[in-house]
N, C-alpha and C positions, 0 to 999 in steps of 0.2 A: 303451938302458936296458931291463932285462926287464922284461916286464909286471904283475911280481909288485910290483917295485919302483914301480914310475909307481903301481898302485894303491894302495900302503902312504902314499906323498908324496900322492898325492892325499885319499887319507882320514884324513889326520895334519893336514895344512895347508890345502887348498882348502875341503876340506865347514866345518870350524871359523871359517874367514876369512870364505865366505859369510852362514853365521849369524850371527857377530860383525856383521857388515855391515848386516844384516837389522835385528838386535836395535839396531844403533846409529840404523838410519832411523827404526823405530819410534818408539823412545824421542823422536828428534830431534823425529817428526811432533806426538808426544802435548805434548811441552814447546811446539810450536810453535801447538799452537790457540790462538786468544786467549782470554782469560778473561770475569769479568761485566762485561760496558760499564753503565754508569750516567749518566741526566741529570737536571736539577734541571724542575720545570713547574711555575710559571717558574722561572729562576735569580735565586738570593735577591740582593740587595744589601743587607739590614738584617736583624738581628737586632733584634728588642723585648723587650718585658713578655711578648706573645702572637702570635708571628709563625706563620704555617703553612707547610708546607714539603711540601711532594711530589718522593718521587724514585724514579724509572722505573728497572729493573731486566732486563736480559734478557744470556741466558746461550746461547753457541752450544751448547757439550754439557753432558752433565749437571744441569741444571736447577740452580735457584739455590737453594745451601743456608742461609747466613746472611750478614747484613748490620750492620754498624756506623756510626755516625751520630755525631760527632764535631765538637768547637769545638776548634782550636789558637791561643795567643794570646801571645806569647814562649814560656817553659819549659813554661807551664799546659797540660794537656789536659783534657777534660775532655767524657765520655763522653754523648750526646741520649740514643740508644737504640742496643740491640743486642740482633737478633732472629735467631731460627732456622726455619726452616720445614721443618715436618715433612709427611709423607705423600709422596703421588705427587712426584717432581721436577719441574717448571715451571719453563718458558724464560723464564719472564715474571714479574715482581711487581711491585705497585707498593705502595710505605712511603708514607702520610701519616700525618701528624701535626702539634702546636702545640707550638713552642720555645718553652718559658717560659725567656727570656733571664735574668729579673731572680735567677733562684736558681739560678745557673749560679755563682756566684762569680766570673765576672771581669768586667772593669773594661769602663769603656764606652770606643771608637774601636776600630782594626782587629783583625782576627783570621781565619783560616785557617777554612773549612768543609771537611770531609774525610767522605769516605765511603769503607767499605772492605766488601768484598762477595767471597762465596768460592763455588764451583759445587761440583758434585759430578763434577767430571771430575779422574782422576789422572794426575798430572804427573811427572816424577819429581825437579825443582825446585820447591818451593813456596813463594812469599814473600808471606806473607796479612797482612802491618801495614804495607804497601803499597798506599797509597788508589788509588784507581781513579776518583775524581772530586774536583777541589777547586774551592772558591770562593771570593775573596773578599771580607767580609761586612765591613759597621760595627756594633757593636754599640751600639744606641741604647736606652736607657732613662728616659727623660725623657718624659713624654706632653705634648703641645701645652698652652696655656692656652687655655681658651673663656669669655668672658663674653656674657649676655646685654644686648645695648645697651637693645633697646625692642624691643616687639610690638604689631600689633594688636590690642586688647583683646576687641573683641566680634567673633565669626565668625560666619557663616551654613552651615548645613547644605548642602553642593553652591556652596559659595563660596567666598573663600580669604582670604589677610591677608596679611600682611607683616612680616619678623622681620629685625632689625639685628642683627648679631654681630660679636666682637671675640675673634680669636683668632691667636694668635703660635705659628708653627713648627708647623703644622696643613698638607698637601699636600691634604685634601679635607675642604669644610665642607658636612654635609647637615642638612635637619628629616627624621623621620621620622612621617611621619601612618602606627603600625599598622607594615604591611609596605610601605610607600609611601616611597621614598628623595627629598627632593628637593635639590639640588644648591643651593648658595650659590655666589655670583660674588662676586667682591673689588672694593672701591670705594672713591674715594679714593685717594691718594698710598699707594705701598708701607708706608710707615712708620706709617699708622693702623693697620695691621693688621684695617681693617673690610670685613666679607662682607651683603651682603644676599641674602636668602631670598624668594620670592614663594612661596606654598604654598597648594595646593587644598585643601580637606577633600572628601572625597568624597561624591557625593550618599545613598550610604547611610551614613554616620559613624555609628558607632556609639557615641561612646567614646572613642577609643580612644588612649593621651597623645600630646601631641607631645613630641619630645625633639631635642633639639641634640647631635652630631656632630662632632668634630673630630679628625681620623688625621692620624700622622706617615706618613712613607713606611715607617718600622720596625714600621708595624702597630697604634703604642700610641694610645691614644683617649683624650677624657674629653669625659661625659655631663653636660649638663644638660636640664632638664625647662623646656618653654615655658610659661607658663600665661596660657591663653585662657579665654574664656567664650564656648560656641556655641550659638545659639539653633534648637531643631528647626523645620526647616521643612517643610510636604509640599507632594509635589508631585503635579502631575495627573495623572490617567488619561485614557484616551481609548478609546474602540473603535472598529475601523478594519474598515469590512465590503471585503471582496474578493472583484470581481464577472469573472466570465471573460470581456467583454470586455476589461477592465483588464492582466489579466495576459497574454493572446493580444496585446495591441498590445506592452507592455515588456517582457515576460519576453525576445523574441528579440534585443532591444538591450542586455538586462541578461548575454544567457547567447549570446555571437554562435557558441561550438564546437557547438551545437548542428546549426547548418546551417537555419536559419528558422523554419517557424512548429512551435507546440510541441503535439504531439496531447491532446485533452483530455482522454483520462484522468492525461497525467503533469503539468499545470498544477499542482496543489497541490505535489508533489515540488518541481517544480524551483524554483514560489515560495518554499519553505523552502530551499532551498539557495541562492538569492539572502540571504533575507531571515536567513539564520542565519550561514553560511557566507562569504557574501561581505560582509557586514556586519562579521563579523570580520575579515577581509581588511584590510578599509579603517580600522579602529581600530587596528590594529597597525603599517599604516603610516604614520598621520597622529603615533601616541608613535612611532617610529621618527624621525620629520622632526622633531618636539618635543625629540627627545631629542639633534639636534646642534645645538641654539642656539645663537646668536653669544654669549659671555660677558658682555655689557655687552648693556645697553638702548639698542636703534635706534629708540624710539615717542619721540612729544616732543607732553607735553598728554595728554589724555582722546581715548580711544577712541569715535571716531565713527560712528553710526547710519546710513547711506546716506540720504536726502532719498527722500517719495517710497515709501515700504517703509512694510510693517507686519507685526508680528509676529502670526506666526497657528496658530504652534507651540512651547512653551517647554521649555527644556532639562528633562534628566531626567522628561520623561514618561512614563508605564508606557503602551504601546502594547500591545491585545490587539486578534489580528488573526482575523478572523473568515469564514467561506468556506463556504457552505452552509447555514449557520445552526449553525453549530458552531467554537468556540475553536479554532484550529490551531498559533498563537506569542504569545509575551510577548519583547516586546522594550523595552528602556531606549532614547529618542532623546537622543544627547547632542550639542545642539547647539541655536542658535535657526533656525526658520524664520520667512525673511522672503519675501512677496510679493510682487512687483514687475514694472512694466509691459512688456511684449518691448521687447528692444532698449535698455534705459534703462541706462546706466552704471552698474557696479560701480565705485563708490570704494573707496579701500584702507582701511580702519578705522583705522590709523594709519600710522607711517612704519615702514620692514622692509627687507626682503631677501626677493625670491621665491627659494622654493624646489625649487619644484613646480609644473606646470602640464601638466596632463595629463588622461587618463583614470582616475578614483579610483573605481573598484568601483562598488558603487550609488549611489554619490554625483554618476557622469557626469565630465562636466568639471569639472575641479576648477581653482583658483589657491590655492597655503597661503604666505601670509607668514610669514616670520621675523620677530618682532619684537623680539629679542631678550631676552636675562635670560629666555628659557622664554616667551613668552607670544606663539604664533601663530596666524593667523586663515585660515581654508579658504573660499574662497567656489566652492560648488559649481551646477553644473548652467548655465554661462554658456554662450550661443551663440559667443562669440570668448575669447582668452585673450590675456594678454599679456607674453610672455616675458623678463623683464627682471630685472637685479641688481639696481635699487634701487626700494625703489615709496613714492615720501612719502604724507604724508595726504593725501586726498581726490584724489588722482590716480588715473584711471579705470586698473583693472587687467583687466578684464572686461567684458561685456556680458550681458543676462539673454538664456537660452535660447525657451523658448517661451512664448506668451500665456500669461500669470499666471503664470508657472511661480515656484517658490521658487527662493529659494539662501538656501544658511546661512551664516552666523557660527559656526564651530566655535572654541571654545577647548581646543589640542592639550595643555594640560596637562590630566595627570591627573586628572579628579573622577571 
């Protein structure tokens, strides 16, 4: 073939075929990236009256242009929201929002959640009324019934009461002291539908109403108001002088990374970061252990005093602590201290579930019963401890630490 000819079939057929070829991978590659992947946090199972709904957004190219929010329910469709984002492109969005179910117009049991979301990368197929995320939802509109059974009529400031409720197709019964949630347990045969409440008011109550709780798992609620009568009560002060021998013997048992003893210029520092620091430490653990209660009541009877003790500290008192002859902290003690002789049994205040037994920040050794329905007891600073799943009344769970030394009665509900 002359060369003239091989160049003409070459550049008639070859150069054209390769381009073809080219423009076809492209295209294949661009149709090939995936599009906006979407998840539900969490994934809903109920729509309500006022359900909330979060959903994650992220786009491998072109960042993510607009999104649609969607109820399917037989024929019905019927549009949450639909949003566009404008500016810079972003691989990322996240849509929150509250489904107000009830003016949705359709009917309550199942239905279809659809989300449909579009990037800004060009395809050269595009099929955007194709969800990219779906769930299936119940739609429930009905909110729980809540009655109040009975309450404790008279309350103490840093005390608490007791509230019977009665309420049908409710998944969580709370009181709310303010911004204070407390949990109701169910009692009685399924079929009463009765929750009991035990509830702190806190030792600085200001006011502020108690109100009764009750959610479906669809999110829909209904409110009632408790009505107490709480008597102001105050409580002591104390002033605590803190002397450098005092803090040179504990601070090194209190603060062991240190590596021994603590030079005295840093003694007030490090006393404050015991006394601030790791004082908070130890209350966020003790509502931490408060906060996975057994659902039902393990006490049987009145909560018992240990034999022998005397109280010589009383809860919520204002501690100001003094070092030089100058104020240095204000700290709230929330707890009783009791006195008692070395070595003498710790009995268990009532009957429980230990939970805990260990080292508790400045509290030393610690023991914290469960006592169930929320109401656990911490006995701290014991020379032995005693590891055990069940601890009835007055069976020794501990031993006291040093001569006179205290240990408290903490009550890990909230005041």
């Amino acid at each position: 073939m002359p060369r003239s000819a091989f160049r003409f079939w070459f550049t008639i057929i070859v150069i054209p075929s390769l381009f073809v070829v080219g423009a076809l991978g492209y295209l294949a590659w661009r149709q090939s990236v995936s599009g906006v992947r979407a998840s539900f946090s969490p994934p809903p199972k109920w729509i309500g009256v006022k359900t909330p709904l979060v959903v994650d957004l992220r786009a491998a190219r072109g960042g993510i242009r607009s999104v649609e929010i969607r109820l399917r329910q037989g024929s019905s469709k019927v549009v949450i929201t639909k949003q566009a984002f404008e500016g810079p492109p972003a691989s990322e969005q996240r849509v929150e929002l509250q489904v107000a179910g009830g003016t949705l117009g359709l009917r309550e049991g199942a239905a279809t959640l659809e989300v449909l979301a579009r990037d800004g990368f060009w395809r050269p197929i595009r099929v955007d009324d194709r969800p990219v995320l779906t769930a299936q939802v119940n739609l429930d509109f009905a909110p729980p019934s809540l009655e109040i059974v009975g309450a404790t009529r008279y309350w103490a400031q840093g005390g608490g009461g007791l509230v019977v409720l009665r309420s049908k197709g409710a998944s969580r019964v709370v009181v709310n002291v303010g911004n204070l949630a407390f949990p109701a347990y169910p009692v009685g045969s399924p079929e009463s539908n009765l929750f009991v409440d035990l509830v702190a008011l806190p030792w600085n109550y200001q006011g502020a109403p108690l109100t009764a709780v009750a959610q479906d798992e669809a999110g829909n609620s209904t409110t009632r108001a408790v009505s107490i009568e709480v008597k102001p009560r105050r409580f002591k002060t104390d002033t605590i002088e803190i002397k450098d021998d005092f803090l040179e013997r504990k601070l090194p048992e209190l603060l062991p990374e240190r590596g021994g003893a603590i030079p005295q210029a840093e003694l007030l520092p490090a006393f404050l970061t015991v006394n601030r620091d790791r004082r908070k430490q130890a209350e966020d653990t003790k509502r931490m252990l408060a906060a996975k209660t057994q659902p039902r009541p393990l006490w049987d009877g009145a909560f018992v005093q240990p034999r022998n003790t005397k109280v010589f500290s009383n809860f919520a008192e204002t501690r100001t602590y003094r070092y030089h002859g100058q104020d240095v902290d204000t700290q709230i003690h929330f707890g009783y201290d009791l006195a008692a002789v070395r070595h003498g049994p710790v009995p268990a205040a009532n009957s429980g579930v230990v939970v805990f037994a260990g080292p508790l920040s400045i509290y030393g050794n610690a023991v914290v019963v469960d006592h169930g329905s929320r109401p656990s007891t911490a006995t701290c600073r014991p020379s032995t401890s005693r590891r055990a799943t069940r601890s009835p009344r007055g069976r020794s769970s501990a031993r006291v630490g040093a001569p006179a030394s205290p240990w408290a009665i903490i009550c890990t509900t909230r005041y």
